[in-house]
C-alpha positions, 0 to 999 in steps of 0.5 A, a space after each residue: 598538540 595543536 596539529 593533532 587537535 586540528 586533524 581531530 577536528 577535521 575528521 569530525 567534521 568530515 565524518 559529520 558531513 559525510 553522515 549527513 550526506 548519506 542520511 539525505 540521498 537515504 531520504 530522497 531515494 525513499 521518497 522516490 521509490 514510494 511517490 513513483 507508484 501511481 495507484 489507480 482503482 476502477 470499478 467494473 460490472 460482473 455478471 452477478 454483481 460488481 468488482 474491482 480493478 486495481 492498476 499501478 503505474 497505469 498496468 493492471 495489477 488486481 482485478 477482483 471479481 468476488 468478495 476476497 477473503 470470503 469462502 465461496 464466489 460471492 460477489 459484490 451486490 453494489 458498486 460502492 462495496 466494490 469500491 471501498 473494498 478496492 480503496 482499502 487494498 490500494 491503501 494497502 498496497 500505496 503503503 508499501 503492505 501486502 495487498 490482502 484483506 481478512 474476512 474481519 476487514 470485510 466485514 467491518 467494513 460491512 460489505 459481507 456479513 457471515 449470518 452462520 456465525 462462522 468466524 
C-alpha cells in the first residue's frame, strides 16, 4: 500500500509542476505577443483639412484622410480631432480590437456632429 501512495503522490505532484509549467510559458508568450506591437500615430495635413497616420512596428498600417464612419469625404477641420480620432483607433488596435469606429464613437468624441438628425 505504502508503494502505490508514493507513486500516487508523485504523479501528483508531477502533474501539478507540469501544469504549472504550461500555465507560465502561456503567460509569458501572451506577454510577448502583445507588448511586441509598437503603435505609433502622427498627424499630417490634407488639402482640406487634417489626418492621421497609424504605424505599427514603425510600418504604416492606416492613413486616414477623412472622418471614418462618416457617409461623404468630410475631413478633419483640426489637428486635435485628427489625432484624438487616431488615439482611439490605436487604443483599439494595442488591445488586440478591430480598428473601426461607429459614427456614435465619432461623434462622442465630438469630432463630427450630424445636424440632419440622421443616426
Amino acid at each position: 500500500m505504502t508503494r502505490e501512495r508514493n507513486y500516487s503522490r508523485i504523479w501528483i505532484v508531477t502533474s501539478c509542476i507540469v501544469m504549472l509549467i504550461c500555465i507560465c510559458g502561456g503567460l509569458i508568450h501572451y506577454r510577448r505577443q502583445h507588448e511586441l506591437l509598437r503603435v505609433d500615430l502622427k498627424s499630417f495635413r490634407t488639402n482640406m483639412g487634417w489626418g492621421y497616420e497609424i504605424s505599427v512596428d514603425s510600418k504604416p498600417f492606416i492613413r486616414q484622410q477623412t472622418i471614418p464612419a462618416i457617409a461623404g469625404n468630410k475631413t478633419f477641420s483640426t489637428e486635435a480631432d485628427a489625432l484624438k480620432t487616431g488615439r482611439a483607433v490605436a487604443v483599439k488596435l494595442s488591445r488586440g480590437l478591430l480598428p473601426s469606429l461607429s459614427k456614435k464613437e465619432i461623434e462622442a468624441m465630438g469630432v463630427y456632429r450630424d445636424d440632419t438628425g440622421n443616426h
